[in-house]
C-alpha positions in Angstrom: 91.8 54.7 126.8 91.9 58.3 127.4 89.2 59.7 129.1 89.0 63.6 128.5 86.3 66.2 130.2 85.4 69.8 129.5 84.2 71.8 132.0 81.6 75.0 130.6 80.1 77.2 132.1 76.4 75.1 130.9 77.2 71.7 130.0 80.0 69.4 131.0 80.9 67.2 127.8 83.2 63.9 128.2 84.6 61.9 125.7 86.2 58.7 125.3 89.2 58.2 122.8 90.5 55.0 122.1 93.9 56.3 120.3 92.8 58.9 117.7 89.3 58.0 118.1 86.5 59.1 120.0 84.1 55.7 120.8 81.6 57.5 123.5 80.4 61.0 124.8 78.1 62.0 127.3 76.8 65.7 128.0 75.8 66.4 131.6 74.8 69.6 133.3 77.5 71.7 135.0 77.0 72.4 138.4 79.1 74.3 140.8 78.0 72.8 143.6 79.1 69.3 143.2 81.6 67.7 145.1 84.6 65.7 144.2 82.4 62.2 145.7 79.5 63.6 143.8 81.7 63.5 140.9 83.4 60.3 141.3 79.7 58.5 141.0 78.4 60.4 138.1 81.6 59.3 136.1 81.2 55.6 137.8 77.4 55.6 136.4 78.7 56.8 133.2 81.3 54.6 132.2 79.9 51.8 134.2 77.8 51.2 131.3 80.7 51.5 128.2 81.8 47.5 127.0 85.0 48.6 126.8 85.3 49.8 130.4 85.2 48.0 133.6 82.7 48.1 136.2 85.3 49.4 139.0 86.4 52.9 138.9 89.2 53.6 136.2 89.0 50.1 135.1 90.1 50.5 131.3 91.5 54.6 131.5 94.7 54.9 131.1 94.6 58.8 131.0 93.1 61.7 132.1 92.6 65.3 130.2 90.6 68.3 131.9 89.7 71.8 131.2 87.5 74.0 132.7 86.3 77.3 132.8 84.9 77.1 136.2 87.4 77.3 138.3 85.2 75.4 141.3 84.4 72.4 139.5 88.3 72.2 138.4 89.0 72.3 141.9 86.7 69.2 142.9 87.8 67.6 139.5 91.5 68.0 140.5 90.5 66.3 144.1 88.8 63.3 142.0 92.1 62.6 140.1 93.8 62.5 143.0 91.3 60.2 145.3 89.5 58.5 143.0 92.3 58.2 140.1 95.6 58.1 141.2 97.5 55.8 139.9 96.4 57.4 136.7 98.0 60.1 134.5 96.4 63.3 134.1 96.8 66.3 132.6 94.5 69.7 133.9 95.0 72.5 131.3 96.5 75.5 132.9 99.1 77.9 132.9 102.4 75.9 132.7 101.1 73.2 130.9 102.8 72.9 127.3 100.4 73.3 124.4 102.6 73.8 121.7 100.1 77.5 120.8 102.1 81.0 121.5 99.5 83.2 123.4 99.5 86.8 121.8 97.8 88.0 124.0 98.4 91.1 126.9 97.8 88.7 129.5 98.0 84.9 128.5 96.6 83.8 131.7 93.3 85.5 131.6 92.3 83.4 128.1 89.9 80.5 128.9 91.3 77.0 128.6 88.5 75.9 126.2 89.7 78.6 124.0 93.4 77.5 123.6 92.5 73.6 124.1 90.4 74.5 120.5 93.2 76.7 118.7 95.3 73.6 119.4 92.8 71.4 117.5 92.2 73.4 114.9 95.8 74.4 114.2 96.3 70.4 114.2 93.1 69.3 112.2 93.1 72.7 109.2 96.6 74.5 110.1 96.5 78.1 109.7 94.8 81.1 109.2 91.9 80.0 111.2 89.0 81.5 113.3 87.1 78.8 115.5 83.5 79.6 116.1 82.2 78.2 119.7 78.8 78.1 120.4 78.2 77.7 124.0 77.2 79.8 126.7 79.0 82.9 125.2 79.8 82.8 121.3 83.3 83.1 120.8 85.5 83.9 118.0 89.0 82.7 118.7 92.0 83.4 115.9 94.5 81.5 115.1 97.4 82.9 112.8 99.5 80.9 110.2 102.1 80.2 112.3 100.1 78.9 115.1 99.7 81.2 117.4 96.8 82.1 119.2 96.4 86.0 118.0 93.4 87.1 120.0 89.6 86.7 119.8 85.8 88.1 119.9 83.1 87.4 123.1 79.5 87.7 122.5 76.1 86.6 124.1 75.4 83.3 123.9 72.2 82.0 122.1 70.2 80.5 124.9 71.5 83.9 127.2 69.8 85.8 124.2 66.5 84.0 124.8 66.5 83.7 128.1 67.2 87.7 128.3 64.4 88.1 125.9 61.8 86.0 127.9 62.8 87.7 130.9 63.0 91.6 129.9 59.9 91.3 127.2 56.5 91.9 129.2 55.0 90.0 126.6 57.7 87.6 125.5 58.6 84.3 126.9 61.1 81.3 126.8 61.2 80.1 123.1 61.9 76.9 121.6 65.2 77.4 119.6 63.9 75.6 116.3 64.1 77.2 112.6 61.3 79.0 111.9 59.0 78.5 108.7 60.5 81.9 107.9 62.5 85.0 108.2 59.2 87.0 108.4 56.8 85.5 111.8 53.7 84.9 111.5 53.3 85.2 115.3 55.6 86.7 118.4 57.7 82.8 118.9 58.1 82.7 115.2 59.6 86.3 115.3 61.6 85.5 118.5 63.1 82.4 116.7 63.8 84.6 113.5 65.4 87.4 115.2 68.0 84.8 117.1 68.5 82.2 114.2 68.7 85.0 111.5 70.4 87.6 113.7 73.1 85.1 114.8 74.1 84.2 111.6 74.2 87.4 110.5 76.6 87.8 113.4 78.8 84.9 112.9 79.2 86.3 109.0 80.3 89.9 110.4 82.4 89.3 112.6 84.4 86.6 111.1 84.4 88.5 107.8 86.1 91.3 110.1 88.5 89.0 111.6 89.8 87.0 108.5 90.7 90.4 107.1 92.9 92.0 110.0 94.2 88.1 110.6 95.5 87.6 106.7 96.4 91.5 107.1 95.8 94.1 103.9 98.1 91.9 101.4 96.7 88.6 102.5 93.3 87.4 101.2 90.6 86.6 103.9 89.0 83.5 101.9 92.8 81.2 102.9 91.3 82.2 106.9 89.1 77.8 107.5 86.1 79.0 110.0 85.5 76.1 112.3 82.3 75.8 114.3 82.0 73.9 117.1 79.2 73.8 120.4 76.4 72.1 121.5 74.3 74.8 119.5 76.4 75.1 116.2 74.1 73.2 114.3 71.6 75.5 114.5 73.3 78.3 112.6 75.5 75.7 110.3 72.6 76.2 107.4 72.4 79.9 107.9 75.9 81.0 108.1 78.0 81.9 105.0 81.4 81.2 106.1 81.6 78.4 107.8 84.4 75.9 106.6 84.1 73.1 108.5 81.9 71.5 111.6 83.3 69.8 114.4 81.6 69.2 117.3 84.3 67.2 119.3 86.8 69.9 118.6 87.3 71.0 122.8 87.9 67.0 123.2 90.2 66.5 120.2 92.5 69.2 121.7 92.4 68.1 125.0 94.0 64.4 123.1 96.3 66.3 121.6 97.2 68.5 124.9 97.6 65.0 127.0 99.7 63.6 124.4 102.5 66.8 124.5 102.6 66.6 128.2 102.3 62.5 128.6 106.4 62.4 128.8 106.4 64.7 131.6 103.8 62.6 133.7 
């Protein structure tokens, strides 16, 4: 089985594909500060528990796919696939690794992993025009053009930096609960707080994809052939708000991350 892990800059999501399949996931928090033995435990504990796996370390794995957008915890992850891993193939997304997505961008290097890792699944899963929405830390809008390339994208706040930023600058506000509210118009301040980021987001999300679909398709292509994608831990939230939203995958970083292995698992 391949086991694949993206790094964020909140959560750390691993998944568990048994060929095209994904048969477990786990979310853990991301810490900078872990080690590559710290690591080696928590993903011992972890699969430890899966039938399908053995008790010993790598017992069952027959690959390994990373990405990261913290570049300390790829650093310890890149020492547990060598110590703890290393009669195991793995592949860590980075410059030089083949991904079968052209980068149009000024400089290809500076795009976040995650980013490309989910234009590769989406180019696989709906083809192209497409616009992936990721809702994570930041928001971001990442386009994808009908010949595959990777064309360029949108970064905005996040949701939970939004609240946080909210509790924190707001005398009189605090930390919300990010639940739908009974509606757009509060009847008190955490009502308004969770209308403001629910409604406001969505309104976002409609926008600044509507913007994008039109300079992707150009002005003699028609914006409505551009499939929006939303993926995230906190995409459900705005999936019932949002007008353009196409299709919802929450597994899309992971399916990429397959399909990434897969192109380089000759060259292992």
């Amino acid at each position: 089985m391949l086991l694949t892990i993206d790094v964020g800059n909140t959560h750390t999501v691993l998944g568990l594909f048994d060929g095209d399949d994904i048969v477990e996931h786990w979310r853990i928090s991301t810490d900078a500060r872990r080690t590559a033995d710290e690591l080696a435990v928590l993903l011992q504990g972890l699969m430890g528990m899966h039938p399908l796996l053995g008790m010993e370390l790598g017992d069952g794995i027959d690959g390994i796919a990373i990405c990261s957008t913290v570049p300390s915890v790829l650093h310890e992850l890149r020492e547990v696939t060598r110590r703890y891993y290393g009669d195991i193939p793995a592949v860590l997304v980075e410059p030089g690794v083949k991904t079968g997505v052209p980068i149009l961008m000024d400089n290809p290097k500076e795009v976040g992993a995650d980013r490309i890792v989910n234009a590769v699944a989406a180019n696989e899963l709906y083809g192209g025009p497409s616009i992936v929405v990721d809702f994570g830390t930041a928001t971001t809008f990442d386009a994808i053009s009908e010949r595959g390339e990777y064309a360029g994208g949108v970064i905005a706040p996040g949701i939970e930096i939004s609240v946080e930023a909210l509790g924190v600058r707001g005398a009189q506000l605090r930390k919300i609960e990010l639940a739908k509210p009974r509606g757009v118009i509060g009847k008190n301040t955490v009502e308004a707080m969770q209308s403001g980021i629910l409604y406001g987001f969505a309104g976002q999300v409609d926008g600044v994809v509507n913007r994008m679909a039109r300079e992707l398709v150009g002005p003699d292509g028609d914006p409505d052939d551009v499939t929006v994608i939303a993926t995230g831990g906190l995409s459900p939230m705005v999936l019932g708000e949002s007008t353009v939203i196409d299709e919802h995958e929450p597994w899309l970083t992971l399916i990429g991350l397959r399909l990434v292995y897969e192109r380089n698992a000759s060259r292992l």
